[in-house]
C-alpha positions in Angstrom: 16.5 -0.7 11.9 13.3 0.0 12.9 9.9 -1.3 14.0 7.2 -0.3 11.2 4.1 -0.9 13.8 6.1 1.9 16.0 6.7 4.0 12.8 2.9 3.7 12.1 1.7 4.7 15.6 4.3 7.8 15.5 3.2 8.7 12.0 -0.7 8.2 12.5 -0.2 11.2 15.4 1.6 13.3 12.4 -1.1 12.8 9.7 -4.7 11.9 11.2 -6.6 14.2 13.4 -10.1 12.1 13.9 -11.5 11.1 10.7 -9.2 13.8 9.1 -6.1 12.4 7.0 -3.2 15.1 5.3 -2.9 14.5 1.6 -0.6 16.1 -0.3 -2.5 15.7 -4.1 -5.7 15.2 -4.5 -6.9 13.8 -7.0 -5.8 13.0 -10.9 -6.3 10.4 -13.3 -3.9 8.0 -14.9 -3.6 5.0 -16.7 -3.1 2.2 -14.3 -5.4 -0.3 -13.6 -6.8 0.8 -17.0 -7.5 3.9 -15.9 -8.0 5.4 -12.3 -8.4 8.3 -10.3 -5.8 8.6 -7.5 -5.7 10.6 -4.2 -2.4 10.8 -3.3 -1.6 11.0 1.1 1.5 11.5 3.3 3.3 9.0 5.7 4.3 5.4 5.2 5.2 2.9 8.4 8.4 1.7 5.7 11.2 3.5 4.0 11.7 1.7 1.0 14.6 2.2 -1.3 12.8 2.3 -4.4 9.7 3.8 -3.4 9.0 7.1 -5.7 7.5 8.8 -2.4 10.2 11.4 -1.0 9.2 14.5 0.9 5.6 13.6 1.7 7.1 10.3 3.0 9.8 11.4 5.3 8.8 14.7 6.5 4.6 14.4 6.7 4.8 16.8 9.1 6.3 19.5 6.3 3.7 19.1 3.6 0.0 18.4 2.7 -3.4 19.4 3.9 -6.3 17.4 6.2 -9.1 16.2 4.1 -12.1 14.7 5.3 -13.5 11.4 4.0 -16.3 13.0 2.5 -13.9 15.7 0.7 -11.4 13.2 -0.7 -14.4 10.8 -2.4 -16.0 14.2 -3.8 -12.8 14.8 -5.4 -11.8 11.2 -6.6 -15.4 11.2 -8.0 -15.0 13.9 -9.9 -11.8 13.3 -11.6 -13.0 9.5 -12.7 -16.2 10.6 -13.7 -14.8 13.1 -15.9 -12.5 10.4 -17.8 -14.9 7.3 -17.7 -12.9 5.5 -14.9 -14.9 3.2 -12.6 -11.9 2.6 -10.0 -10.4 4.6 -7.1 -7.6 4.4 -5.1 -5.3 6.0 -2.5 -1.9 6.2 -3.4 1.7 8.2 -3.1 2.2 6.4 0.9 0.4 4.0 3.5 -3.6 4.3 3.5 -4.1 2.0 6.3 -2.8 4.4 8.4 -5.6 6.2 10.0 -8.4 3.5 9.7 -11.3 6.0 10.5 -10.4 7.7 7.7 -10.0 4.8 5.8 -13.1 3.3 6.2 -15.4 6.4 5.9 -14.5 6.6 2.3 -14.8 3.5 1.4 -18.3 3.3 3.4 -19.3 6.2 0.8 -17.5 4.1 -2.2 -19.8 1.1 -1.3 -23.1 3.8 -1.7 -21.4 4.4 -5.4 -20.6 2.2 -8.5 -17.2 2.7 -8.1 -14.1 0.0 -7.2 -11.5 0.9 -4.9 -8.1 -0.5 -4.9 -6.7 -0.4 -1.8 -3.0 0.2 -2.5 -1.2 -1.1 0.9 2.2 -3.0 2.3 -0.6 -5.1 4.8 1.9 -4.5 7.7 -1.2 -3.2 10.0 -3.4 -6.0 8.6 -1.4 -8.3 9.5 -0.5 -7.3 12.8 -4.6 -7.2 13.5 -6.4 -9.5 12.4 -9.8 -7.1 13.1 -8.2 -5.0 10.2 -9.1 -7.8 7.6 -12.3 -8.8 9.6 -13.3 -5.0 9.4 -12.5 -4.2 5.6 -14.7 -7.4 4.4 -17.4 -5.1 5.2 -16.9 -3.2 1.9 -18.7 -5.1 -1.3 -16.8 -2.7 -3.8 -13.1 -3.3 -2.4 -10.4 -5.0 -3.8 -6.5 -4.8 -1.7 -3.6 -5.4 -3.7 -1.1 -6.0 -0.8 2.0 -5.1 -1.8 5.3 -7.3 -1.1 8.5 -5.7 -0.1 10.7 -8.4 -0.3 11.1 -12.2 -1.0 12.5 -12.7 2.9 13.3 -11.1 5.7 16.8 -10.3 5.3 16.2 -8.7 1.6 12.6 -6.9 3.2 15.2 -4.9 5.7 17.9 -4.2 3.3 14.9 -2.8 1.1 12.6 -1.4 3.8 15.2 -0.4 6.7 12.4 -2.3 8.4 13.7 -4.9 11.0 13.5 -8.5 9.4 11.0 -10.3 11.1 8.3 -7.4 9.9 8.2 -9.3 6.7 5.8 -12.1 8.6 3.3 -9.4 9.0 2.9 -9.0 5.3 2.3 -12.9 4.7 -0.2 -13.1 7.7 -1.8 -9.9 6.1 -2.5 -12.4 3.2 -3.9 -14.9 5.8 -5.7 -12.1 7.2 -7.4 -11.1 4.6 -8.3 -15.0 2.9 -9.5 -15.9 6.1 -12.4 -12.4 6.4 -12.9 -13.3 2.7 -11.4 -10.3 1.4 -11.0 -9.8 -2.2 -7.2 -9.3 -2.9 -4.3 -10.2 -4.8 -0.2 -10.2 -3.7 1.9 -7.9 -5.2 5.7 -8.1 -5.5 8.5 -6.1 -6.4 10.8 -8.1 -8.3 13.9 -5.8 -9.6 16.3 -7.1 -6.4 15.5 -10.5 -5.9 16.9 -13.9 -7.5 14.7 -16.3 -9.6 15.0 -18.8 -6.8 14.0 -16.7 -3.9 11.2 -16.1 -5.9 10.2 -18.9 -6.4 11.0 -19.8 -2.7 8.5 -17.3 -2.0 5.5 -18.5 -3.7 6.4 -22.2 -2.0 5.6 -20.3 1.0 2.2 -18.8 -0.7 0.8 -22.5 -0.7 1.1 -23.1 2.5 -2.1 -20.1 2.7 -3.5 -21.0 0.3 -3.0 -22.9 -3.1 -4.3 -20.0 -5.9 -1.8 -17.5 -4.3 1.4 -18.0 -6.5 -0.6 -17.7 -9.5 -2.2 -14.6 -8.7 0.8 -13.2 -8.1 1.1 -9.3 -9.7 5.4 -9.4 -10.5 6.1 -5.3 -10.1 9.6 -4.0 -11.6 10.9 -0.7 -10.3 10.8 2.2 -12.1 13.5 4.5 -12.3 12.3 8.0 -11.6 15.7 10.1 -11.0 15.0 10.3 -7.2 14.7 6.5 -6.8 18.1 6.5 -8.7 19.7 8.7 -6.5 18.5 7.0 -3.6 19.2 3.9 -4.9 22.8 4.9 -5.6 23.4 5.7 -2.0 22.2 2.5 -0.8 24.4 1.1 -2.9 21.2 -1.3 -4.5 21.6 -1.7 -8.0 18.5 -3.9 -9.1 18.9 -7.6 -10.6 17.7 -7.0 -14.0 
């Protein structure tokens, strides 16, 4: 197991020089959200079993090319423009990773009409509270943090995390409620039980009240990579 604020730190060094971040797609449109143009980056802080994210994920270092903030919202522009889309969004790994970066796009989103949705597993925003505090800067942001697991023990038998990481992705909910942050809670739901689910979003009240119903319930998706590495995990999802 490992620690995914050490992962992040050791990745960071891989993928950001300065405000430059390596991405190994940019951009495209496609259909969720209603319609969105993606920019798609390398190196995530968790290894997650079902995440669709292979080379670029594991081997950063192998793949992908340093953009600058400027470049990547040129080109996420572009693409939505040309389909009518009004949101943006980094995608494909961990966008918090490399904050500079991070918030010189979305310092150049807030000069534009556009919405991004920032994609993230809130592990960093929950380990720094100054993360949240900074990111309520942004009027055109919404974060759509995305939950691994139901509990620890089912977050590291996902994530390969170590167990008590889970925390950080509740307090990133905290986090972000307490900067007055527009989000939303995510969760993937394909490996855990009705009643840790629900066990779950008992704990969501406890920061605050509207979190369980905002919930966004996420199903894998079976792309043949995720099967494979699924089948060597032996993880077969609930339903």
């Amino acid at each position: 197991m490992f620690d995914p604020l050490t992962l992040a730190q050791e990745t960071e060094k891989i993928v950001v020089r300065g405000n430059l971040k390596k991405y190994y797609r940019t951009a495209r449109g496609g259909k969720w959200y209603g319609g969105i143009a993606s920019a798609y980056c390398c190196g995530c802080n968790l290894r997650c079993v079902f995440c669709w994210s292979g080379f670029p994920r594991d081997h950063p270092d192998k793949i992908g090319e340093f953009y600058s903030p400027d470049q990547v919202f040129n080109q996420l522009k572009q693409v939505a423009s040309r389909y009518g889309y009004r949101q943006l969004r980094i995608t494909g790994n961990e966008p918090t990773i490399g904050e500079d970066h991070l918030f010189g796009i979305l310092e150049l989103i807030d000069q534009s009409d556009f919405q991004f949705i920032l994609e993230t597993n809130g592990i960093l925003i929950g380990h720094d509270r100054h993360y949240a505090e900074q990111l309520s800067r942004f009027k055109n942001l919404h974060v759509r943090v995305s939950l691994k697991a139901t509990g620890s023990e089912e977050f590291s038998r996902l994530t390969g995390a170590k167990p008590e990481a889970f925390d950080l992705q509740l307090v990133a909910l905290k986090n972000l409620l307490d900067a007055q942050v527009s989000f939303h809670p995510a969760l993937m739901i394909s490996f855990s039980s009705t009643s840790d689910i629900s066990e779950l979003k008992s704990k969501f009240t406890e920061i605050h009240q509207s979190l369980a119903d905002r919930l966004e319930e996420e199903c894998v998706i079976l792309y043949p990579p995720v099967v494979e590495r699924l089948k060597k995990a032996s993880i077969e999802p609930t339903g």
